[in-house]
N, C-alpha and C positions, 0 to 999 in steps of 0.2 A: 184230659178228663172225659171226652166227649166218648172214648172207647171204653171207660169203664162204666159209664152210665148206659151205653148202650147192653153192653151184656148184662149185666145188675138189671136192666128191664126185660129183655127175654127169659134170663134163669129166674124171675119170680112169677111167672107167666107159665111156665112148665110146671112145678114143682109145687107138692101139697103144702109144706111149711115154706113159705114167704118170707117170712121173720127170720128164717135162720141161711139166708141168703147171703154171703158173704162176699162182695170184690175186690181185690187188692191189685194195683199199678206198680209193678216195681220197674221204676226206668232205667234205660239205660243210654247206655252212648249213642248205638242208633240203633236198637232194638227196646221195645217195651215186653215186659211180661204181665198178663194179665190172670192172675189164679182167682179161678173161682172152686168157691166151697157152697158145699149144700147140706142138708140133713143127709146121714145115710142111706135112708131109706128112699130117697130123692135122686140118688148117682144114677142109675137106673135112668130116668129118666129123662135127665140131662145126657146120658152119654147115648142115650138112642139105640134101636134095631141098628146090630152091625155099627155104632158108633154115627150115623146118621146124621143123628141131631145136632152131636158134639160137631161135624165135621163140617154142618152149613153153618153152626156159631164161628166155624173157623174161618170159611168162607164170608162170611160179613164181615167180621173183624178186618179180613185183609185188604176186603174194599175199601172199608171206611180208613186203614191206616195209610194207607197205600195214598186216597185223594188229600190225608195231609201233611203226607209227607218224609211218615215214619215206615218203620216196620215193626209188627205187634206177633205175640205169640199165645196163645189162651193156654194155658194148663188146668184139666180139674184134680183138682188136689184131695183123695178121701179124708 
């Protein structure tokens, strides 16, 4: 849980609508997926200059999964 809290607080942090912030955990055997959704007008944002943004959320995620143990995947889903 600690990896989808963790995104759920950066993607509402970025993004004009807040509220329509969505993260979804689908586990798996030894891979997690983690999809987030946002408002449309919000993708933009989260996916960053060049994918950027999207790519250091990807880079944290793998930190934090990595120290416990799993391996995580972020998708943003439009």
């Amino acid at each position: 849980m600690p990896m989808k809290e963790l995104i759920h607080a950066i993607a509402v942090e970025l993004v004009d609508h807040p509220e329509q912030v969505e993260v979804t955990e689908i586990p798996g055997e030894q891979n997690t997926v983690i999809e987030l959704r946002v408002a449309e007008d919000d993708v933009g944002k989260v996916i960053g200059k060049e994918g950027r943004t999207a790519q250091s959320m990807r880079t944290i995620l793998t930190a934090v999964s990595t120290k416990l143990g799993r391996r995580a995947h972020l998708d943003i889903v439009d």
